[in-house]
C-alpha positions as CSV (number, residue, x, y, z in Angstrom):
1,X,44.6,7.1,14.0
2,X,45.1,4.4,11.4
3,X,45.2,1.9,14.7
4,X,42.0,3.3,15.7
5,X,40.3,2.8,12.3
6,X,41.7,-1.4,12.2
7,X,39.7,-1.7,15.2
8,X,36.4,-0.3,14.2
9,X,36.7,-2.4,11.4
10,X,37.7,-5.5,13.3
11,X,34.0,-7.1,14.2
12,X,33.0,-6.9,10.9
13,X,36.5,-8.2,9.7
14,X,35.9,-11.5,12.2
15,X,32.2,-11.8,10.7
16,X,33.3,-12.4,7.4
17,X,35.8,-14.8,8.1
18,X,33.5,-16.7,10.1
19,X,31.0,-16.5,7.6
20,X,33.4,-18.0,5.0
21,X,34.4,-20.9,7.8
22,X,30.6,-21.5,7.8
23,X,30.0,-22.1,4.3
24,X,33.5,-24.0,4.2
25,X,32.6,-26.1,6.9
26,X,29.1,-26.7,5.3
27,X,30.3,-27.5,1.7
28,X,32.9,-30.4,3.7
29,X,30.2,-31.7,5.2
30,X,27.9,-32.2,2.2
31,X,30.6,-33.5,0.4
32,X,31.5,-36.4,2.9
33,X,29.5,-39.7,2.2
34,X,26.5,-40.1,4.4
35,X,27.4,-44.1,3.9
36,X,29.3,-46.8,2.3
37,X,28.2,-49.3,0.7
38,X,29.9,-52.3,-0.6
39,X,29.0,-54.2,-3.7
40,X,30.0,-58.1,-3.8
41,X,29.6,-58.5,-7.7
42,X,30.2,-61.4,-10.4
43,X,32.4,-61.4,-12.3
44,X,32.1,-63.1,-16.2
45,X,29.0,-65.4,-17.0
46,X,25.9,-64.5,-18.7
47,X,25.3,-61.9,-16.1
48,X,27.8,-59.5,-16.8
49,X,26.5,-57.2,-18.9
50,X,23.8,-56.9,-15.8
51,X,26.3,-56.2,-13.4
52,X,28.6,-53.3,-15.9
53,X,25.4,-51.9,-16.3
54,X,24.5,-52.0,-12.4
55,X,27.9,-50.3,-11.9
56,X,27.2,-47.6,-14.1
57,X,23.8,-46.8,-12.4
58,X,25.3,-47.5,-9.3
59,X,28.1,-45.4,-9.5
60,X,25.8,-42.3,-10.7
61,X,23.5,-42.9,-8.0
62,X,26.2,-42.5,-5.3
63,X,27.0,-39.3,-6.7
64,X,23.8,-37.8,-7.0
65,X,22.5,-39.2,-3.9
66,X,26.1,-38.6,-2.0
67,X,27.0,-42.3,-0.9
68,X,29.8,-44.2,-1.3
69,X,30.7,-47.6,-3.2
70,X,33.3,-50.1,-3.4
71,X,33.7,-53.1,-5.5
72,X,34.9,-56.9,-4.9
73,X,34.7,-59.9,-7.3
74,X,35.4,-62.6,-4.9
75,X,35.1,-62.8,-0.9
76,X,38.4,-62.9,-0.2
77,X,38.9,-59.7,1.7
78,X,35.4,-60.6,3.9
79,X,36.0,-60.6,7.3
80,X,34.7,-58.7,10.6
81,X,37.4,-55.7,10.0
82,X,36.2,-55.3,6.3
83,X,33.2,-55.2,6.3
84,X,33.0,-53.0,10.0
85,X,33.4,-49.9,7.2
86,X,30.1,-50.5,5.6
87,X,26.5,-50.2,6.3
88,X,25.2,-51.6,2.9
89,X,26.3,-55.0,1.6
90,X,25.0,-55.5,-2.1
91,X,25.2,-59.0,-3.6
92,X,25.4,-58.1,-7.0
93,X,24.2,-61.7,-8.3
94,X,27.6,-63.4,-6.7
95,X,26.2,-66.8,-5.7
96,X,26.0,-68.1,-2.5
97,X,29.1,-70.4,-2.8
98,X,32.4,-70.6,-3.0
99,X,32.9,-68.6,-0.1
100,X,35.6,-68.3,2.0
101,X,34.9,-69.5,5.3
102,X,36.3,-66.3,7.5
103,X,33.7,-64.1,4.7
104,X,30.8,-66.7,5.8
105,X,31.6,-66.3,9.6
106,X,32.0,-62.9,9.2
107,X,28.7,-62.1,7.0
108,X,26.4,-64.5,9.4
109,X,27.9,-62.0,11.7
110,X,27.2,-58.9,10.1
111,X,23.4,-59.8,9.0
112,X,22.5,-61.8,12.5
113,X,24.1,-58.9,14.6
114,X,22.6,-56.2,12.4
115,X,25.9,-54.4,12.1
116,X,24.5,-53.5,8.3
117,X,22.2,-53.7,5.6
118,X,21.4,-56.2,2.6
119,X,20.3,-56.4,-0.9
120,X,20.6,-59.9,-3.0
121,X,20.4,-60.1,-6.6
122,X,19.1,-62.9,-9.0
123,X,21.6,-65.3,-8.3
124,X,21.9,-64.6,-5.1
125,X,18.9,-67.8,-4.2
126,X,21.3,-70.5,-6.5
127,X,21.5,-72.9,-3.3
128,X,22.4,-76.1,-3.5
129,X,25.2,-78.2,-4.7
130,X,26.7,-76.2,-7.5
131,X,30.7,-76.2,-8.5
132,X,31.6,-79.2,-6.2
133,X,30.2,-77.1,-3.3
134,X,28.0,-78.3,-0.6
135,X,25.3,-76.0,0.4
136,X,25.4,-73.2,2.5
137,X,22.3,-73.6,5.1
138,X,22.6,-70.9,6.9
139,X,21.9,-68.7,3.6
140,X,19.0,-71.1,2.5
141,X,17.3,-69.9,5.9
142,X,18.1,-66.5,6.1
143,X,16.6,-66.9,2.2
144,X,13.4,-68.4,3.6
145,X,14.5,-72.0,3.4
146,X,14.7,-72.5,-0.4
147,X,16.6,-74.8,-2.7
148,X,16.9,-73.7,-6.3
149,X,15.1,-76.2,-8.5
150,X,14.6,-74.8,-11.7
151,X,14.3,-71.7,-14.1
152,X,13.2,-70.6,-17.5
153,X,16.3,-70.6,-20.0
154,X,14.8,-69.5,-23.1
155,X,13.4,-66.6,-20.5
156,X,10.0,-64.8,-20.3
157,X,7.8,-61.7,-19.9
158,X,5.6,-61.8,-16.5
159,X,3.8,-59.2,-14.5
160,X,4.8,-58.5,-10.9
161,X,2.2,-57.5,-8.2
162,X,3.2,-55.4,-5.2
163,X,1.8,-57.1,-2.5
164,X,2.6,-55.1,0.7
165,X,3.0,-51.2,-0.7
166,X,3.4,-49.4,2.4
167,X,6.8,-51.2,2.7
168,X,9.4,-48.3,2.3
169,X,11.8,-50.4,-0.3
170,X,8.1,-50.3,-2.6
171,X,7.5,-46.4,-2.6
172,X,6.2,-45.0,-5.7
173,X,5.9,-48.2,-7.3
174,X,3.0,-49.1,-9.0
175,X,0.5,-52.1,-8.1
176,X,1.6,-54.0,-10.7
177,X,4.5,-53.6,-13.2
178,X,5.8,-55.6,-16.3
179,X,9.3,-57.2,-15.8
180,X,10.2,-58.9,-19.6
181,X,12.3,-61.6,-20.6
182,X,13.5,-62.9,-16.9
183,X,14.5,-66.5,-16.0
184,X,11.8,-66.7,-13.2
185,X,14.0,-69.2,-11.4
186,X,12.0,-72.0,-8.9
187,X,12.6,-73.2,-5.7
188,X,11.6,-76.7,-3.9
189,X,9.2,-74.3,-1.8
190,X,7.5,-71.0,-1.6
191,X,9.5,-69.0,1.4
192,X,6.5,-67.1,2.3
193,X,5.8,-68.9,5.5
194,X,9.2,-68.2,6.6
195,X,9.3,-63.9,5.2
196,X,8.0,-61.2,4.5
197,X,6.6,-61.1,1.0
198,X,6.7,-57.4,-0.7
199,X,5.9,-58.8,-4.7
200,X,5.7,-61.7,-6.2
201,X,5.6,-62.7,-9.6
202,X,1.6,-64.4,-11.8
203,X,3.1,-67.0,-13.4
204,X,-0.5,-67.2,-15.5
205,X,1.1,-64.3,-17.3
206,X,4.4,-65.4,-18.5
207,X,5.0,-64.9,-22.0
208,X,6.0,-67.3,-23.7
209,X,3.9,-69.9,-21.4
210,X,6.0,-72.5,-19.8
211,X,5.8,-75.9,-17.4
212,X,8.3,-74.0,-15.6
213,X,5.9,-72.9,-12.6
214,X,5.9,-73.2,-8.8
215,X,2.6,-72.0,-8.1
216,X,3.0,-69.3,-5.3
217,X,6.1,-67.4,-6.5
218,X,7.7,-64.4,-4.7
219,X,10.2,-62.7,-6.1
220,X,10.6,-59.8,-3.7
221,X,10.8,-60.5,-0.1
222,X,13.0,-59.9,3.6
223,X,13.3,-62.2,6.1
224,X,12.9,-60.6,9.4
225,X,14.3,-62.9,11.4
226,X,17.4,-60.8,11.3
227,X,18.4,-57.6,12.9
228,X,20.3,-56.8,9.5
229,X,17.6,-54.5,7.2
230,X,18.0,-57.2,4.5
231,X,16.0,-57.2,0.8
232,X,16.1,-60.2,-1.7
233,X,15.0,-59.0,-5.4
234,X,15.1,-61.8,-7.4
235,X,15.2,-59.9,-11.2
236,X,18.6,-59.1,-12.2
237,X,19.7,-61.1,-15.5
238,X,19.4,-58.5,-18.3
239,X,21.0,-54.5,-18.5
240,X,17.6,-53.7,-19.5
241,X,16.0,-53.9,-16.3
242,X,17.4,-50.5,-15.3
243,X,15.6,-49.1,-18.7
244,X,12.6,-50.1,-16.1
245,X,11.5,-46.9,-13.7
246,X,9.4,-49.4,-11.4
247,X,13.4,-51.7,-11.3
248,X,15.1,-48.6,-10.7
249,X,12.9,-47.6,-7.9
250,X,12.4,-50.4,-6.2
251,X,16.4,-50.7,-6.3
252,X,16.8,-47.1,-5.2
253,X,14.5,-47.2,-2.0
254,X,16.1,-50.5,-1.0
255,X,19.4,-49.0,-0.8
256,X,18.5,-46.2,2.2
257,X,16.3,-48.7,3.5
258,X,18.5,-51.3,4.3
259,X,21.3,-48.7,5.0
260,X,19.0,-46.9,7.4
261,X,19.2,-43.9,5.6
262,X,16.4,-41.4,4.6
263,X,16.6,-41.1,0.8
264,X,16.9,-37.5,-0.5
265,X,13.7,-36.2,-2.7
């Protein structure tokens, strides 16, 4: 008799255990990073306070938005095998020199093949000879061609226009938003004939005025040239920028962008 009740209660015994192997199985599966991203950051300088700040929000976003981030100062542990475990490579205003040359093979590798995604901070356009280092060519194209010339030391307000908004990594921006006290840096040419121009910078509104002008002046472009999803956003010297909702979004849809991921609501 007592056998006989076990069984009647058996199917009902089997649908709650795989009801609670269902939900357990669903919670491991949110819980496991859609994608991981790795952050090439500087270390020290003036920019520093940029990048702690950049961690911070970083480091909340990939909680919220259920990603995953690591953190290198130097390019020393670059090569194919490394960075094979990411799809997002953030240059988090690390110059484009003093490179090792396994990370350089390995990174011209990673963007030309398309075997991940890029962003490239501020610094990231500082090409030329700087440190007792040659140039890096092969960055200066995939940048557009460009060789830093100049920038704005004593800094200045100026208003960015959106110039191509249906561009996913420019969602919910507005046309035009205010980006203040930047070092507008200059090159020896505009890159436009060479990318994709998604904003770019009226130098007839800097504030203080300055000399310091290159006339056409994109500040956020990709070059797509390459198979690698890749973003260059050229403001990134003060914390403050991520005190700016248009900064913060723009950096937020270029993330699952370039990843090729679809960014949660």
């Amino acid at each position: 008799m007592q056998l006989h009740r076990l069984s009647r209660r058996t199917p009902w015994i089997l649908c709650l255990l795989a009801f609670f192997f269902s939900v357990i199985g669903t919670m491991t599966a949110a819980s496991k990073p859609k994608f991981h991203v790795i952050a090439l950051a500087e270390a020290g300088g003036q920019h520093q306070a940029f990048v702690e700040r950049a961690k911070v929000w970083l480091n909340h976003l990939a909680i919220k938005d259920n990603f995953d981030i690591d953190y290198i100062e130097n390019t020393d542990k670059i090569d194919d095998a490394f960075l094979s475990r990411y799809q997002l490579f953030i240059q988090l205003n690390y110059p484009p020199y003093n490179w090792t040359p396994t990370a350089k093979a390995a990174f011209t590798k990673y963007i030309e093949q398309g075997k991940g995604g890029w962003i490239g901070f501020h610094h990231a356009t500082l090409l030329g000879e700087f440190d007792g280092t040659k140039m890096w060519p092969w960055f200066s194209q995939f940048m557009g061609g460009i060789r830093f010339t100049g920038y704005i030391p004593g800094f200045a307000d100026g208003m960015v226009t959106v110039e191509d908004r249906s561009h996913p990594a420019m969602r919910g921006l507005p046309k035009k938003f205010l980006v203040k006290q930047e070092e507008w840096y200059t090159w020896d040419k505009s890159p436009r004939p060479n990318v994709h121009v998604l904003a770019s910078v009226d130098e007839n509104t800097y504030s203080p005025d300055t000399r310091t002008k290159m006339g056409d002046h994109p500040v956020v472009w990709t070059n797509e040239h390459y198979k690698a999803r890749n973003i260059y956003i050229f403001m990134g010297h003060h914390p403050e920028l991520f005190d700016n909702p248009a900064f913060t979004s723009l950096f937020r849809n270029s993330i699952f962008w370039a990843a090729r991921q679809k960014a949660p609501r």
